[in-house]
ZAMARGU-4260 file (C-alpha; in steps of 0.2 Angstrom, whole numbers, plus 5000, padded with zeros to 4 digits):
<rodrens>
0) 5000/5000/5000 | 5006/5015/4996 | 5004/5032/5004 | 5008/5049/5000 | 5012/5062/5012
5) 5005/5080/5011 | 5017/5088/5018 | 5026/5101/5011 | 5039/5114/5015 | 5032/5126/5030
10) 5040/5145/5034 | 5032/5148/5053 | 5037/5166/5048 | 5027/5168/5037 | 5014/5160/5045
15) 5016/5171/5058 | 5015/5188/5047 | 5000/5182/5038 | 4989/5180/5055 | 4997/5197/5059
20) 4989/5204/5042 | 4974/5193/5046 | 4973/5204/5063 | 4976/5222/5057 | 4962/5218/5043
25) 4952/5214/5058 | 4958/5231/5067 | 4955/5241/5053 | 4937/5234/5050 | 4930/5236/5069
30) 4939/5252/5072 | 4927/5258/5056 | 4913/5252/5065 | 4915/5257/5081 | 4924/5276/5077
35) 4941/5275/5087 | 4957/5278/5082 | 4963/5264/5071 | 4980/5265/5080 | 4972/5263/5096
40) 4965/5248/5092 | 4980/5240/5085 | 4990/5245/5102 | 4975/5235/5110 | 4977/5219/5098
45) 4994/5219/5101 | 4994/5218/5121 | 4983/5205/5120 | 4995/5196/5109 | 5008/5199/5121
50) 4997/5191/5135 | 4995/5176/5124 | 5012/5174/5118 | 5019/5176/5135 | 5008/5165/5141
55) 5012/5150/5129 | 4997/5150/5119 | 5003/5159/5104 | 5022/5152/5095 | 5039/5159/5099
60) 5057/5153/5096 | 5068/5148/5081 | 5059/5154/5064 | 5047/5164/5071 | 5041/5182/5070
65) 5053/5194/5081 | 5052/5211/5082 | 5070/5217/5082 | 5080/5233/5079 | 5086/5228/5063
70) 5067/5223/5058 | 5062/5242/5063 | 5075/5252/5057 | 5080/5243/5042 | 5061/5235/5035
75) 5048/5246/5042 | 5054/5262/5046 | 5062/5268/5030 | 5042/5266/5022 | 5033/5275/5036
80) 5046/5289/5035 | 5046/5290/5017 | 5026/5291/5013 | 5023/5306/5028 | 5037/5317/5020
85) 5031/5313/5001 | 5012/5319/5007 | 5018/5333/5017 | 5020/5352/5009 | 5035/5359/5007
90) 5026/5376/5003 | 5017/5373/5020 | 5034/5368/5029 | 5042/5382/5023 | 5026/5394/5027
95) 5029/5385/5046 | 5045/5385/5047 | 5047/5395/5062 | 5038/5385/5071 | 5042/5368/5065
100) 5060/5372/5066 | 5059/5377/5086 | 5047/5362/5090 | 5058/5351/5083 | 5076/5355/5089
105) 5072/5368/5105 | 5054/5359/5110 | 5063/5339/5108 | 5078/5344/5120 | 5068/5354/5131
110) 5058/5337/5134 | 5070/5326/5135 | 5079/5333/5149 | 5064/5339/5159 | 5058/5319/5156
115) 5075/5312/5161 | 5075/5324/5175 | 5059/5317/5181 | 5067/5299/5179 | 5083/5304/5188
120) 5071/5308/5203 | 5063/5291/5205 | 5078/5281/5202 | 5095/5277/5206 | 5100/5275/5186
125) 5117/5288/5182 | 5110/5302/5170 | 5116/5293/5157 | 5104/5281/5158 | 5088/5293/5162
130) 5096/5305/5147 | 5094/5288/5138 | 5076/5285/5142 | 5071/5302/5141 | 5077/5302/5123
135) 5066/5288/5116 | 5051/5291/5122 | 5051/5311/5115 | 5048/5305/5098 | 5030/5309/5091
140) 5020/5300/5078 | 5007/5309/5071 | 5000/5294/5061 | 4982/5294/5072 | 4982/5313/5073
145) 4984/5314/5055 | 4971/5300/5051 | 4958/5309/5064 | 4962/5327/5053 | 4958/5320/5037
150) 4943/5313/5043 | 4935/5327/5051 | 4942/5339/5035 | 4956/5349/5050 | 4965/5361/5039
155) 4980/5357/5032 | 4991/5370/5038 | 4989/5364/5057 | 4991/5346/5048 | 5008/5352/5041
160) 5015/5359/5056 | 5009/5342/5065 | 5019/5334/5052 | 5034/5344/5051 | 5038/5341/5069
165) 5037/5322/5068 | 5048/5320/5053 | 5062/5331/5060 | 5061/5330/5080 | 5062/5310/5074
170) 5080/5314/5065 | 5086/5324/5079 | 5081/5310/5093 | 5089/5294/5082 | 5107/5306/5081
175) 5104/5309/5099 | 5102/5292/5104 | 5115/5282/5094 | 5128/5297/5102 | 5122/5294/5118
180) 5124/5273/5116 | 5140/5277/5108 | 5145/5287/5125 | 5139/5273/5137 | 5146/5259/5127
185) 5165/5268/5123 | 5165/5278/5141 | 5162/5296/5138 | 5179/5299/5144 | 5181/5295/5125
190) 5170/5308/5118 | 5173/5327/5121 | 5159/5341/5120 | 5166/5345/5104 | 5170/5327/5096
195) 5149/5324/5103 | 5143/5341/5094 | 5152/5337/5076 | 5147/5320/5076 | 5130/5329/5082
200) 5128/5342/5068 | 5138/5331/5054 | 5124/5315/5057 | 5111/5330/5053 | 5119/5337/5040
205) 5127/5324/5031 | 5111/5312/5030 | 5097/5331/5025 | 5113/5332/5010 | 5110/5313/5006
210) 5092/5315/5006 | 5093/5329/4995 | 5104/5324/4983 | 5096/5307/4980 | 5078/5315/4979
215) 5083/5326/4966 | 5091/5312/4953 | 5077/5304/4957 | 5067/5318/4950 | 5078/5321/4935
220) 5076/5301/4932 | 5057/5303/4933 | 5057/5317/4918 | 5065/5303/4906 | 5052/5288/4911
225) 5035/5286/4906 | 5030/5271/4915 | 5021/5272/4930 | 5026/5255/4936 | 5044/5258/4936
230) 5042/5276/4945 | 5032/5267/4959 | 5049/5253/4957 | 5062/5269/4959 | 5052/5276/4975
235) 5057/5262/4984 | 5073/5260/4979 | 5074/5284/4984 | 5064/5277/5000 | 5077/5261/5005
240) 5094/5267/4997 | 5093/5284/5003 | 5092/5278/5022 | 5103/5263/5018 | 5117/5275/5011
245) 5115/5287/5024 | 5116/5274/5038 | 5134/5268/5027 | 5141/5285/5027 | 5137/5287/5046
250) 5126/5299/5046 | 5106/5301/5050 | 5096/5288/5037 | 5079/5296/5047 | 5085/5313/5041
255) 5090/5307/5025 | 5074/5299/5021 | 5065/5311/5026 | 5071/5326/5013 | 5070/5311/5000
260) 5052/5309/5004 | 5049/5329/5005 | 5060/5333/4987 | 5051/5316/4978 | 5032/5323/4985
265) 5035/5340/4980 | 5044/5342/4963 | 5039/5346/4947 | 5042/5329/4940 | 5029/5324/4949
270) 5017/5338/4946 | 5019/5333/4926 | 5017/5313/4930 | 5002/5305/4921 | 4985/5305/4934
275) 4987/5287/4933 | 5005/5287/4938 | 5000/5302/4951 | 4984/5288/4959 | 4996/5271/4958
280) 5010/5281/4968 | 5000/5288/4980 | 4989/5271/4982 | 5003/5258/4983 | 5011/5273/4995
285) 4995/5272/5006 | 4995/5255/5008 | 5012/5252/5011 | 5012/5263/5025 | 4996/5255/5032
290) 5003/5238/5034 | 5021/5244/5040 | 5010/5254/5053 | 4999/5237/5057 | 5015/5225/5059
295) 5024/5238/5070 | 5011/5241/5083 | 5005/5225/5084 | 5020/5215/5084 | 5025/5226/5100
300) 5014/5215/5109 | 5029/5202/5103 | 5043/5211/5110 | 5038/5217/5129 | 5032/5207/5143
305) 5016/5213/5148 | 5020/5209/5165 | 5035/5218/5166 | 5026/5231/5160 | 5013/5229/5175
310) 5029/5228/5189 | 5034/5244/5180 | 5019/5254/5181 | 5023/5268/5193 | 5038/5271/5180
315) 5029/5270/5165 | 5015/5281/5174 | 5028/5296/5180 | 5039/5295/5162 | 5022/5298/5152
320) 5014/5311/5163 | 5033/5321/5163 | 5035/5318/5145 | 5017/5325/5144 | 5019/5340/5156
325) 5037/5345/5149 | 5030/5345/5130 | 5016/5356/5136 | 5028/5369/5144 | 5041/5368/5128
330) 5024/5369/5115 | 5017/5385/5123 | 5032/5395/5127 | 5039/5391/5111 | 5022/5392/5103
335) 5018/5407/5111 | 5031/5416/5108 | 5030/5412/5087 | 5011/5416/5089 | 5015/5433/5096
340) 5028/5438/5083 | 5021/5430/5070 | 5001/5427/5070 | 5001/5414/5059 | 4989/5403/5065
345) 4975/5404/5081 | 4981/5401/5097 | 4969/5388/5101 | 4982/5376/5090 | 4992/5376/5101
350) 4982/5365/5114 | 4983/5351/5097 | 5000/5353/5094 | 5003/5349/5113 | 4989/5335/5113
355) 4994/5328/5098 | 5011/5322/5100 | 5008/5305/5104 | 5019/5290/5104 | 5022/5276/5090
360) 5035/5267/5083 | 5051/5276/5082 | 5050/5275/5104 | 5047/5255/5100 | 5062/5254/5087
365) 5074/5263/5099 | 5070/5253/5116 | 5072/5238/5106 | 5088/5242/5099 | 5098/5248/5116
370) 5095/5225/5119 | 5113/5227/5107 | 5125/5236/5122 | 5132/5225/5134 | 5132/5238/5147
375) 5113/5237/5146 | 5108/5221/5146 | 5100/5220/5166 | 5093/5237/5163 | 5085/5233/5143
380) 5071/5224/5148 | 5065/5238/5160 | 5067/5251/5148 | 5057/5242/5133 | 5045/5239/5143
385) 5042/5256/5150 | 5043/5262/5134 | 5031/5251/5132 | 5021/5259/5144 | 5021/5276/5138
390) 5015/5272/5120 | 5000/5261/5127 | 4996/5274/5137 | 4997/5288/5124 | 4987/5278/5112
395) 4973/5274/5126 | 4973/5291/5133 | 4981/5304/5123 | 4974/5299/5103 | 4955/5295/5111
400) 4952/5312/5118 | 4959/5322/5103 | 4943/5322/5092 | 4933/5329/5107 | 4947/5341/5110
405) 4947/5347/5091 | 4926/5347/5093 | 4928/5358/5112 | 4941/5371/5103 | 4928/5372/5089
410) 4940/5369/5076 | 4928/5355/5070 | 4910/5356/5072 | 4901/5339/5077 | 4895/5328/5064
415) 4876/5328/5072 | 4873/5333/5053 | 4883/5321/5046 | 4875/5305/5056 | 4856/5313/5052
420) 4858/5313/5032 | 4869/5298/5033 | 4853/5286/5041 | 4841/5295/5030 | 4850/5290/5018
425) 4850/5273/5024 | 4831/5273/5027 | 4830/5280/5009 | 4839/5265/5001 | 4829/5253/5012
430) 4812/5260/5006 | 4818/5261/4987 | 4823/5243/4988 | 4806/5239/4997 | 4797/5249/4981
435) 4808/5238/4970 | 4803/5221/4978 | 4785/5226/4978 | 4785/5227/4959 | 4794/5208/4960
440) 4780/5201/4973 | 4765/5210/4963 | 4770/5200/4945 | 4774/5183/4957 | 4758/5182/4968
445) 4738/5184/4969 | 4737/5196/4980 | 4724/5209/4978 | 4729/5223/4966 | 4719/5235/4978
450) 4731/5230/4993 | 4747/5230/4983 | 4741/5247/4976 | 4738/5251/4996 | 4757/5248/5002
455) 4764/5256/4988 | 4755/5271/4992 | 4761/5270/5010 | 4780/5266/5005 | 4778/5283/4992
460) 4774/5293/5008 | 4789/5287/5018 | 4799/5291/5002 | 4793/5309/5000 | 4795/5313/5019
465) 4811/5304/5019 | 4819/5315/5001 | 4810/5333/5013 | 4821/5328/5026 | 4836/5324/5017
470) 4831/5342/5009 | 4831/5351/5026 | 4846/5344/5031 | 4856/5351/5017 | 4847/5368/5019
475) 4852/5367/5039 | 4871/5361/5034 | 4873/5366/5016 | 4893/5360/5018 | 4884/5343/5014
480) 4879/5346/4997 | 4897/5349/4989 | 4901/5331/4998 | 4883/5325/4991 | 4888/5329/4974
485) 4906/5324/4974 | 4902/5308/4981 | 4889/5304/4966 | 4902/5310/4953 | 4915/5299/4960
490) 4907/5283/4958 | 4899/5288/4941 | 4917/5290/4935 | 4922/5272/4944 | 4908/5263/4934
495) 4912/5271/4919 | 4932/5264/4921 | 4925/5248/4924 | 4914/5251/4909 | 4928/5252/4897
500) 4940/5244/4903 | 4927/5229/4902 | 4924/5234/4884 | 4944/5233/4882 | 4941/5215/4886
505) 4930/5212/4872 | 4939/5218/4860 | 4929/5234/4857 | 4945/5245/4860 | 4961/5247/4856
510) 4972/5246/4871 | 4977/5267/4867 | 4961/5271/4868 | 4959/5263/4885 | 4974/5271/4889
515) 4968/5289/4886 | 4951/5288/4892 | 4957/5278/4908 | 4971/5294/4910 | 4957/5306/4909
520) 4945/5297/4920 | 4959/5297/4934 | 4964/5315/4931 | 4946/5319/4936 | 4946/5306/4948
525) 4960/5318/4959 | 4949/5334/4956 | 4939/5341/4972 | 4925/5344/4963 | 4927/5331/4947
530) 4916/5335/4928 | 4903/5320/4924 | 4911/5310/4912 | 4928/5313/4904 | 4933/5326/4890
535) 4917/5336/4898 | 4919/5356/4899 | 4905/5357/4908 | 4907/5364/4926 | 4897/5353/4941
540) 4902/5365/4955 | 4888/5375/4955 | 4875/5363/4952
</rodrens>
């Protein structure tokens, strides 16, 4: 007898990154549903990955996902970098530079030795240690505050400024903290002020020269290629090699991708790429950065034990309320004095700014890379996991009150409009769908003619009061109307891309016809208030 086994070659990695995928779809779905932060909910799935993990029930070991430095730094970082700087303003920056500038260099130090102070206080660690600390968990990730902004419609400028001082207060603290590993591993009996404040400022400078170097040949490739694949193949290689190269040359790979990302987002070249080259960048961008996010917040839960984080508490508590307090101080004095000397902007921003600096994955990479010195190996596993700490907590806390905040400051208006016409709409759909299967059941049955007559009168009523509703909602909140009418425009132009390129498939076009109609109904597709089909002059806008 002969049997055959059905065994074939298994990678538990990949196993492992799959289910982690299979989970951040997960996230992303019940976050929708239920209206929190998607961040917050994937810092949530990841501790209780961490409680199953550590508990047995979940794989570890030999060939199985870990979260390490290299994994970080090298694989997810880069990416998440890459696509804030490419979909940030440089116009904006520029406009904010002031601002951005101090936040970023004053406003980090400032919190990272008022933070470190506070951790000196508490414990017996040497300054170098509490400097240590203090340094990784200042970074800020605007990645919810971003998400909740677009949302709600936030204007862009406050965006921009949000932004700007993640991308560059992140550069600053990676220099800072490789120099401060540097000192505690060499001795800093090593390293002079001077020799610390070259390799300070040449890190800085070297890696924002990389970056723009490297983003501008990129642009000057773009002008000579007409193939939208290979553009979305040479952003990767600007996003990877400009960090890879910077990191070689020993200087700042964050700061290096991040004036890659800014000079590839904000050039001309891009500004004459096709609409579809313009839509498959930006998409493949998006969803790149939405499953680096997803692996790195919940794969934190693989990293720290949740129970050291528990022993830890008092710690983690007094390093995120100092962290907290010391950026408030450093946001509106530097704030307030940019607001007085400048205007630019209302002063209630400042209360978002300060609010908004939460804490992601650039804190998660560093703890995990201090596991490499082997001065710190007792201390590590405390540190990672009151770094821990501080981003649960500023996920939970922080990210969850912002859109009330944005609501109490009135720089958004609730959404009570909003949710009315959306459920009308609901109840209209559900009443035209009834009208539609009255029609079905009157051909298929014997009912009485006088009786079907009889509900369709009744479901006609609910229709009109339903449509006078949805009409004294848009005259109570005529913002809704331009939305209305986008949103109908929108998917007329999707069905008629389907439309033709299903009519490609048959043979009815030739594949440059496609090409050009498919190019138009994409450039329309990136317009704020798009025409009705393509090649159309006729202007919607004031329908």
């Amino acid at each position: 007898m002969i049997t055959v086994a059905n065994s074939g070659p298994t990678l538990p990695l990949l196993d492992d990154l799959l289910l982690l995928l299979l989970g951040a779809m997960g996230v992303a779905i019940l976050t929708r549903r239920w209206r929190i932060p998607y961040t917050v909910g994937l810092v949530v799935a990841g501790m209780v990955i961490g409680i199953l993990r550590h508990q047995g029930i979940l794989p570890t070991g030999g060939g199985h996902f870990e979260l390490t430095e290299e994994v970080i730094l090298l694989i997810l970082l880069p990416p998440l970098l890459f696509e804030g700087a490419m979909n940030t303003s440089l116009r904006q920056l520029r406009e904010q530079g002031p601002l951005i500038g101090s936040m970023a260099l004053l406003g980090t130090l400032g919190v990272i030795l008022i933070t470190s102070a506070a951790i000196r206080s508490v414990t017996d660690w040497p300054w170098e240690l509490a400097l240590l600390l203090g340094t990784i968990v200042s970074p800020t990730d605007p990645v919810s505050v971003l998400a909740i902004f677009r949302e709600q419609r936030v204007e862009k400028k406050l965006s921009a400024i949000v932004e700007g001082e993640s991308l560059f207060n992140d550069g600053v603290v990676v220099a800072l903290y490789f120099l401060l590993l540097q000192g505690i591993d060499r001795g800093w009996s090593e390293i002079t002020p001077l020799e610390g404040t070259l390799a300070f400022v040449k890190t800085i400078g070297l890696g924002s020269l990389i970056g723009i170097l490297l983003g501008s040949a990129f642009n000057s490739l773009l002008r000579h290629i007409d193939e939208r694949l290979v553009k979305v193949l040479f952003s990767f290689l600007l996003a990877y090699g400009s960090y890879l190269l910077a990191e070689r040359l020993e200087s700042s790979g964050v700061i290096a991708v991040v004036f890659a990302g800014l000079m590839a987002g904000n050039s001309i070249a891009r500004d004459r790429m096709s609409a579809s080259t313009q839509v498959s960048l930006g998409l493949t961008w998006e969803v790149v950065g939405f499953v680096v996010n997803s692996l790195a917040f919940l794969a934190l839960g693989f990293a720290v034990d949740p129970i050291l984080v528990m022993e830890n508490m008092d710690l983690v508590l007094l390093v995120w309320l100092a962290s907290v307090a010391a950026r408030a101080l450093m946001t509106y004095s530097i704030g307030g004095i940019d607001h007085s000397i400048r205007s630019a902007y209302p002063r209630r921003w400042l209360h978002v700014i300060h609010w908004g600096g939460l804490k992601g994955t650039v804190p998660i990479a560093l703890a995990l890379g201090i596991s490499r010195s082997e001065v710190l190996v007792e201390t590590a596993p405390t540190m990672q996991a009151v770094v821990a700490g501080v981003v649960m907590f500023s996920m939970l806390i922080q990210a969850t009150t912002l859109q009330p905040l944005l609501v109490r400051l009135g720089i958004i208006k609730p959404q009570e409009g909003r949710l009315r016409w959306e459920r009308l709409q609901a109840r209209a759909i559900a009443v035209e769908t009834a009208l539609e299967g009255l029609e079905d059941v009157a051909r298929s049955t014997e009912l009485d003619t006088h009786r079907i007559d009889g509900i369709h009168r009744r479901l006609g009523r609910m229709r009109e009061n339903i449509h006078g509703d949805l009409r004294q909602v848009l005259e109570d909140h005529p913002e809704l109307a331009a939305d209305q009418v986008r949103g109908v425009l929108i998917r007329l132009l999707h069905r008629q891309r389907a439309a033709v390129e299903q009519a490609f498939r048959e043979g009815l076009l030739s594949e440059e016809a496609l090409r050009e109609v498919q190019e138009e109904i994409d450039l329309l597709l990136m317009q704020e208030m798009p025409a009705p089909v393509p090649g159309s002059p006729e202007d919607v806008s004031h329908e």
